[in-house]
PDB file as gemmi writes it, atoms N, CA and C in Angstrom:
CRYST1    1.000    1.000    1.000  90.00  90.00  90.00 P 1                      
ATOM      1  N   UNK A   1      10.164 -11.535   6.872  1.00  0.00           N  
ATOM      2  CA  UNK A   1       9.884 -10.158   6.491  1.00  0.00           C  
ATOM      3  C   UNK A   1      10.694  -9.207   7.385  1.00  0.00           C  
ATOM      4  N   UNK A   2      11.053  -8.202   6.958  1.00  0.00           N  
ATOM      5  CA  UNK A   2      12.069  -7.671   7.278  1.00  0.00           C  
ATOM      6  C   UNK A   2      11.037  -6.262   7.764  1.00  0.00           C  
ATOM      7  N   UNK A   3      12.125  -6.073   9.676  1.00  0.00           N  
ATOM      8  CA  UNK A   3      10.873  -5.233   9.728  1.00  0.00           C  
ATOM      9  C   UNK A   3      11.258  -3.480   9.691  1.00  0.00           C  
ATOM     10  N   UNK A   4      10.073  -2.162   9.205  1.00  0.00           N  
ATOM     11  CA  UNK A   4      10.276  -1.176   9.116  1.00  0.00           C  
ATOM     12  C   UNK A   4      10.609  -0.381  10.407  1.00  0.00           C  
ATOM     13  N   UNK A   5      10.931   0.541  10.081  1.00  0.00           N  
ATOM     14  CA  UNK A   5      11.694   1.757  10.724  1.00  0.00           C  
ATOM     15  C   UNK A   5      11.163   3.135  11.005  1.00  0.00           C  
ATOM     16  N   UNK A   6      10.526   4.035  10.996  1.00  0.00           N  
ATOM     17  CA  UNK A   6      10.135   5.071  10.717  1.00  0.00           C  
ATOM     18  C   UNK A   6      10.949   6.183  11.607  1.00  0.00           C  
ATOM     19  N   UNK A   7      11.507   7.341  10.790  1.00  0.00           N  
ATOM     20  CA  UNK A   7      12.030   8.364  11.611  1.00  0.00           C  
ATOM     21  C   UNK A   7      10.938   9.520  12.120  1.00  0.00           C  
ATOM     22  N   UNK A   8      11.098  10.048  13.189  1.00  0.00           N  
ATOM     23  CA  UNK A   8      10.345  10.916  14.043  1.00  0.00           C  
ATOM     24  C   UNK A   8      11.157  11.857  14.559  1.00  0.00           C  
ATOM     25  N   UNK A   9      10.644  13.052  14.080  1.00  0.00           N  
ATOM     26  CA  UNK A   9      11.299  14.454  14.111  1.00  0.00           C  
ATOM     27  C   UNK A   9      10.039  15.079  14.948  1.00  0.00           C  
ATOM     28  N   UNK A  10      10.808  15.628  16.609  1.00  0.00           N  
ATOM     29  CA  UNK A  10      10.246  16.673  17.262  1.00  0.00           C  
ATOM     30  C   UNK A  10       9.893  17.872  16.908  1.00  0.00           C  
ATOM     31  N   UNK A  11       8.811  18.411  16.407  1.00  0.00           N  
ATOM     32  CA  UNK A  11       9.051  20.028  15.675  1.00  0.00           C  
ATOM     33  C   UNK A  11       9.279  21.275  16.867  1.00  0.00           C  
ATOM     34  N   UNK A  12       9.095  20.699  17.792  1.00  0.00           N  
ATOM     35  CA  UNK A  12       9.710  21.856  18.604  1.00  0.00           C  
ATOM     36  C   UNK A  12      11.198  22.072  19.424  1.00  0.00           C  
ATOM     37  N   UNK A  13      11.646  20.379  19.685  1.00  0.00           N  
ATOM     38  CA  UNK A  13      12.883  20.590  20.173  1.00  0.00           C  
ATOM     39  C   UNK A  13      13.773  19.767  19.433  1.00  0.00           C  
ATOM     40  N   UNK A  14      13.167  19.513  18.271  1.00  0.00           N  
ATOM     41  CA  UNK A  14      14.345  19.050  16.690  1.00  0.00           C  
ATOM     42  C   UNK A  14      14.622  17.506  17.966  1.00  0.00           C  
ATOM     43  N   UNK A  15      14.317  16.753  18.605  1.00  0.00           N  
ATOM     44  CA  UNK A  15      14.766  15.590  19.017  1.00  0.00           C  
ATOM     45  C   UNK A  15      14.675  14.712  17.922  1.00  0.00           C  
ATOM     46  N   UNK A  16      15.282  13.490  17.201  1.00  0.00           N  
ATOM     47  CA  UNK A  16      15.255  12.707  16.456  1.00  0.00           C  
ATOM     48  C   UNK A  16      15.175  11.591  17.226  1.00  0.00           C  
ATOM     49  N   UNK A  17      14.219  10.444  17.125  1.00  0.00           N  
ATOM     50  CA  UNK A  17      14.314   9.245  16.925  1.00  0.00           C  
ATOM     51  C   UNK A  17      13.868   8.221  15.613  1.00  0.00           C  
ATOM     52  N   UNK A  18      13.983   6.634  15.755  1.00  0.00           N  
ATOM     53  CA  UNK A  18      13.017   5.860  15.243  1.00  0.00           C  
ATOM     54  C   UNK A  18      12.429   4.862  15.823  1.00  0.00           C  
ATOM     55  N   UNK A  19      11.189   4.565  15.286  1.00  0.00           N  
ATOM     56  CA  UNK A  19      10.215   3.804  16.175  1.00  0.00           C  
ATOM     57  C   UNK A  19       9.705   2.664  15.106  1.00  0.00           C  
ATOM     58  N   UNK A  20       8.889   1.128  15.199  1.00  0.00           N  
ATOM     59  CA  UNK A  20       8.673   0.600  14.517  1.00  0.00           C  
ATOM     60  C   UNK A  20       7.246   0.772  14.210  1.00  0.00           C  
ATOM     61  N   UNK A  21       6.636   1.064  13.022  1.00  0.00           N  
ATOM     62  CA  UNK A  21       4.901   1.392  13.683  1.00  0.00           C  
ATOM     63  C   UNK A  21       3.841   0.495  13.965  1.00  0.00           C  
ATOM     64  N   UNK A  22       4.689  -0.753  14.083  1.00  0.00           N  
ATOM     65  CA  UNK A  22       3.825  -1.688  15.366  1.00  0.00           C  
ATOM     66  C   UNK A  22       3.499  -0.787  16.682  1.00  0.00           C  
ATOM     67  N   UNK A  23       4.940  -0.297  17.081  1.00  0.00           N  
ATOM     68  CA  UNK A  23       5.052   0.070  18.380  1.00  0.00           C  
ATOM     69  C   UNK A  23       3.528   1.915  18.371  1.00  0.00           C  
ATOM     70  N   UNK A  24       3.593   2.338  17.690  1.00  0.00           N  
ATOM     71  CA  UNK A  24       3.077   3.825  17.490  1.00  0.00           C  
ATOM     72  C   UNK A  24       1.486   3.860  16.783  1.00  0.00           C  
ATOM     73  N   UNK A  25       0.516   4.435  17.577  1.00  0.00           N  
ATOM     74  CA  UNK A  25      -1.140   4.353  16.768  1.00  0.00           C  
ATOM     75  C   UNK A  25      -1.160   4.818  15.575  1.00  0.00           C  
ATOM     76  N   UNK A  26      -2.196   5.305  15.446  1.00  0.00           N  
ATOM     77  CA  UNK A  26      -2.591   5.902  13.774  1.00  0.00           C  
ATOM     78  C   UNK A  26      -2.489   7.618  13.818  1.00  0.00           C  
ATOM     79  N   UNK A  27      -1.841   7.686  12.739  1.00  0.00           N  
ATOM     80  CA  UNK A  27      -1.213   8.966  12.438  1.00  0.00           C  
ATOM     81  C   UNK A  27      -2.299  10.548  12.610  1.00  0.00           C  
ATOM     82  N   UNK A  28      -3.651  10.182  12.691  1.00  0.00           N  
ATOM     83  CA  UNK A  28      -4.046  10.860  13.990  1.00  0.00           C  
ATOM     84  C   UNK A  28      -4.393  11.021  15.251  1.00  0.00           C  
ATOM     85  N   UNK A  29      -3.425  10.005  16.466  1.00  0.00           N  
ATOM     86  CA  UNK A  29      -3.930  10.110  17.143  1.00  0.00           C  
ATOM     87  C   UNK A  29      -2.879  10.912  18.294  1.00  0.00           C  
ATOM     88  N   UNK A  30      -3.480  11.767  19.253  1.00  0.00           N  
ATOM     89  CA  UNK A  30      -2.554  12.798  19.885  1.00  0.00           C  
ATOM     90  C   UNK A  30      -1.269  12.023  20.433  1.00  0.00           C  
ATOM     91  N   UNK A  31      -0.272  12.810  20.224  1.00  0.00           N  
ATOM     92  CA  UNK A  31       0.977  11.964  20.594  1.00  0.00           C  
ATOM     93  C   UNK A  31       1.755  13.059  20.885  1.00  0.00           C  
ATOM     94  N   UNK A  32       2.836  12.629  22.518  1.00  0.00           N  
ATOM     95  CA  UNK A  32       3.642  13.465  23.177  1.00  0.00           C  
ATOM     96  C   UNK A  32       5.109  13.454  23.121  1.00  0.00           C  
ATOM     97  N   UNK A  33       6.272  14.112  22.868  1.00  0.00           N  
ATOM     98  CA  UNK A  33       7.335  13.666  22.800  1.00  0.00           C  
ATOM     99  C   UNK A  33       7.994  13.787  23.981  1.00  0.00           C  
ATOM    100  N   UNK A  34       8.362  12.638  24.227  1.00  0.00           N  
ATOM    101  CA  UNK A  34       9.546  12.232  26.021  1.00  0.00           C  
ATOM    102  C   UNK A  34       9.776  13.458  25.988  1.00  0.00           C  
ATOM    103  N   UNK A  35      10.658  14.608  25.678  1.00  0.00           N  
ATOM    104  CA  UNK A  35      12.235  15.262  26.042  1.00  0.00           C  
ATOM    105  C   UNK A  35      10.881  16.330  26.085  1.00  0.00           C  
ATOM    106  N   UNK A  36       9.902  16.785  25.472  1.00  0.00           N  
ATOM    107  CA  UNK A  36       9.911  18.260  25.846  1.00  0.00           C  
ATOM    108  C   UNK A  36       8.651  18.122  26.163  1.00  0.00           C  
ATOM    109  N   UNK A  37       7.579  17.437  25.876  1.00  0.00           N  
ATOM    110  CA  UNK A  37       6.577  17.228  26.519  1.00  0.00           C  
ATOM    111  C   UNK A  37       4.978  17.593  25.170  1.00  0.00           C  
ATOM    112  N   UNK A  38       5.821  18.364  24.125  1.00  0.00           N  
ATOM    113  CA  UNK A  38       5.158  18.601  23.369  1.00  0.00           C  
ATOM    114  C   UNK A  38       3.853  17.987  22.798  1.00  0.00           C  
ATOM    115  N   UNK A  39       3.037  18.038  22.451  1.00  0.00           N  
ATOM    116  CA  UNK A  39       1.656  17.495  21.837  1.00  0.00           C  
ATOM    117  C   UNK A  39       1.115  17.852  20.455  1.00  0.00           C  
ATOM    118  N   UNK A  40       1.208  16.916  19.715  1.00  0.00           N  
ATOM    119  CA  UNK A  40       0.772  16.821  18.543  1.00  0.00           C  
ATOM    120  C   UNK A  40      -0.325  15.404  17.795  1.00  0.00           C  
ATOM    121  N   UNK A  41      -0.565  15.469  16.809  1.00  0.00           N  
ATOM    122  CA  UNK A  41      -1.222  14.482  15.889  1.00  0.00           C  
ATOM    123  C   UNK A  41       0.399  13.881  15.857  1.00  0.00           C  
ATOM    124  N   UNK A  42       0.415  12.536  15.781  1.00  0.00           N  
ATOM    125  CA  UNK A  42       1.398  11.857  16.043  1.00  0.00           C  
ATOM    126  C   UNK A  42       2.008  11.966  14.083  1.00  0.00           C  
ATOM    127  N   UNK A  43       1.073  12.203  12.892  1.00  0.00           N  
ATOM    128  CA  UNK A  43       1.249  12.260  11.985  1.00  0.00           C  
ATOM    129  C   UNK A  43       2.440  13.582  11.696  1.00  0.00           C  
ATOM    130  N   UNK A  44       2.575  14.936  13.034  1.00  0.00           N  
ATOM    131  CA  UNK A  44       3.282  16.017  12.530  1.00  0.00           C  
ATOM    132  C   UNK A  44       4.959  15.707  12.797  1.00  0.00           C  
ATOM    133  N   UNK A  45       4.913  14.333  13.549  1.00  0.00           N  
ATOM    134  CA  UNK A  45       6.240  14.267  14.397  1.00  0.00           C  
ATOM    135  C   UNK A  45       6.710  13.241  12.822  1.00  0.00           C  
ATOM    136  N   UNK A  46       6.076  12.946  11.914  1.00  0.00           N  
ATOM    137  CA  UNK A  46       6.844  12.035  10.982  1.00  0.00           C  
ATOM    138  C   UNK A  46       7.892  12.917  10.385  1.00  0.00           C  
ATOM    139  N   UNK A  47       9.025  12.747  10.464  1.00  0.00           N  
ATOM    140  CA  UNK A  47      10.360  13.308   9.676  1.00  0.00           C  
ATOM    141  C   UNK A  47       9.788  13.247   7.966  1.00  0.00           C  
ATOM    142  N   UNK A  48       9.686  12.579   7.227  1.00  0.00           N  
ATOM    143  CA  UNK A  48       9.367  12.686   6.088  1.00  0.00           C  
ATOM    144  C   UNK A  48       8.268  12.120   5.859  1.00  0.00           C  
ATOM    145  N   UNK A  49       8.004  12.574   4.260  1.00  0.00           N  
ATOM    146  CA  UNK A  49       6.773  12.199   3.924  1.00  0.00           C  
ATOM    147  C   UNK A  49       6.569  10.763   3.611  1.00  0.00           C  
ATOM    148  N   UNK A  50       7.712   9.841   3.392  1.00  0.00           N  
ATOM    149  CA  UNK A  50       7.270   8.519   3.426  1.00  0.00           C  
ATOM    150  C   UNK A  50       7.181   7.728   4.429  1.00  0.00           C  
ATOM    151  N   UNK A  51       7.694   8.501   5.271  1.00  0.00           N  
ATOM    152  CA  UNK A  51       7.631   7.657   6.751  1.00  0.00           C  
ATOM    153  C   UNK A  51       6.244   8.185   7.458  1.00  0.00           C  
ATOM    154  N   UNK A  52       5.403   9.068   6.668  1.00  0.00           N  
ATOM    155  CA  UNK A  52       3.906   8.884   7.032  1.00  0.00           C  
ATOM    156  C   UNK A  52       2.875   8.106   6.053  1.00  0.00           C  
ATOM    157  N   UNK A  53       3.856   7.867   4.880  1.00  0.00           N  
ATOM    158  CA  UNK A  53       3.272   7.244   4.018  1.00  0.00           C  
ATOM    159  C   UNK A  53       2.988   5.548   4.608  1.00  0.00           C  
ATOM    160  N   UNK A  54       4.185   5.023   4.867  1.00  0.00           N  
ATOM    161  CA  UNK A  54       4.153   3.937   5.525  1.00  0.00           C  
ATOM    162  C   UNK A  54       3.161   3.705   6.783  1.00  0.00           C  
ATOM    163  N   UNK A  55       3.376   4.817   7.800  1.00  0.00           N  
ATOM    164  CA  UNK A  55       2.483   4.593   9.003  1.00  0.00           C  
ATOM    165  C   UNK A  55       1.040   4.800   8.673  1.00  0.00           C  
ATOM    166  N   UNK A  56       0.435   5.696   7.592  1.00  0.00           N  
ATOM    167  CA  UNK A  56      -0.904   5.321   7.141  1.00  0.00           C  
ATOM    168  C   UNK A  56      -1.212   4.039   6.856  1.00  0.00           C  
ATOM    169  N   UNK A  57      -0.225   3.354   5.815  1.00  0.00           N  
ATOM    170  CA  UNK A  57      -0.495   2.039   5.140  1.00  0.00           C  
ATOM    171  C   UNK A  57      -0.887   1.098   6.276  1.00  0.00           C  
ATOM    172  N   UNK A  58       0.073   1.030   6.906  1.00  0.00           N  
ATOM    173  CA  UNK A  58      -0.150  -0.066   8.118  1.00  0.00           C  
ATOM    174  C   UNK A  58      -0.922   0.535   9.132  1.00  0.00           C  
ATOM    175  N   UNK A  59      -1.833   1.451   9.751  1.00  0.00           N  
ATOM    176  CA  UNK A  59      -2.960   1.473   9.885  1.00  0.00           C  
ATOM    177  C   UNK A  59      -4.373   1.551   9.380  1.00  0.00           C  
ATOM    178  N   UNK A  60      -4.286   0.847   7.818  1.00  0.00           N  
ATOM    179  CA  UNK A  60      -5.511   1.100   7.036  1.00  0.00           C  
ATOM    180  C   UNK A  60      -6.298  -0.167   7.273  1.00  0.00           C  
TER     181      UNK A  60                                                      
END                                                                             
């Protein structure tokens, strides 16, 4: 099985990464980004809507 990807967009300092969502909790739980320190529901940092679609799935 081939494994997923999810992109993660900083909304305050536009940083881009991707993470696998083995590695990342459930899309509400508070989450900080390295570069600026920011704090959010880890669900606001998903770049698109399927890449929260996915990280719901695999925490259900």
């Amino acid at each position: 099985m081939q494994e997923a990807w999810l992109q993660l967009h900083c909304p305050d300092c536009d940083k881009n990464w991707e993470a696998a969502p083995t590695d990342l909790p459930s899309p509400d739980t508070p989450f900080t980004c390295d570069d600026c320190g920011t704090a959010r529901p880890l669900s606001e940092f998903m770049k698109t809507t399927r890449d929260l679609e996915l990280l719901r799935e695999f925490h259900q």
